[in-house]
C-alpha positions as a printed Julia matrix, in Angstrom:
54×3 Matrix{Float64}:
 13.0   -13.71  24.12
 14.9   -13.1   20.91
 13.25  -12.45  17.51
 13.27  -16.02  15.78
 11.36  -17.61  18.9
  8.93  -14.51  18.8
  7.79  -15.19  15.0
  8.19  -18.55  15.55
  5.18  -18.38  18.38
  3.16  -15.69  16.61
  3.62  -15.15  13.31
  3.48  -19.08  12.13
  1.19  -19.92  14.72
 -1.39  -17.33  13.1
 -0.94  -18.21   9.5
 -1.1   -21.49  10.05
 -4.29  -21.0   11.86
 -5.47  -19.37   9.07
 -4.21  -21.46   6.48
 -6.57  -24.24   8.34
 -9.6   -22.04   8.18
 -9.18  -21.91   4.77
 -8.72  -25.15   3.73
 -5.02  -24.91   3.07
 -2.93  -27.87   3.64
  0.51  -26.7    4.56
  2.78  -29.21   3.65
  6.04  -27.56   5.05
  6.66  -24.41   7.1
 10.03  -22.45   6.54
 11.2   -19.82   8.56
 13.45  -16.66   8.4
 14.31  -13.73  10.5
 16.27  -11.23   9.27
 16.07   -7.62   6.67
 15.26   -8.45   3.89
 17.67   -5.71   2.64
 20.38   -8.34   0.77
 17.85  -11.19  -1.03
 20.34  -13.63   0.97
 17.3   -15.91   2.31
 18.45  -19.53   1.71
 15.24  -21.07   2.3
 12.97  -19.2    0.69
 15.0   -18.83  -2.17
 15.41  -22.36  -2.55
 11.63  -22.39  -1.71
 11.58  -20.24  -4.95
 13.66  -22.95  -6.94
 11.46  -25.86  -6.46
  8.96  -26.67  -9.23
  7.02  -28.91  -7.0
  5.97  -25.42  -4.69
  2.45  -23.67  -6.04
């Protein structure tokens, strides 16, 4: 099992679990695996960019 397919089973599954309980709605899901050593993460930094996110 590599990393990406790990986080992709347990780590999303679990927030978006909790997002649910919550009352969250998660319009869109973006993943990443990687250090976080460089700030070279395309999606979240275009996640960043967008006015529409809050």
């Amino acid at each position: 099992m590599n990393l990406a397919a790990w986080a992709e089973r347990n780590g999303v599954a679990r927030v978006s679990a909790w997002a649910t309980t919550q009352r969250v709605v998660v319009d869109k899901v973006v993943t990443e695996v990687g250090a976080a050593l460089g700030g070279h993460r395309r999606r979240f930094l275009t996640l960043l960019g967008d006015p529409a996110v809050t």
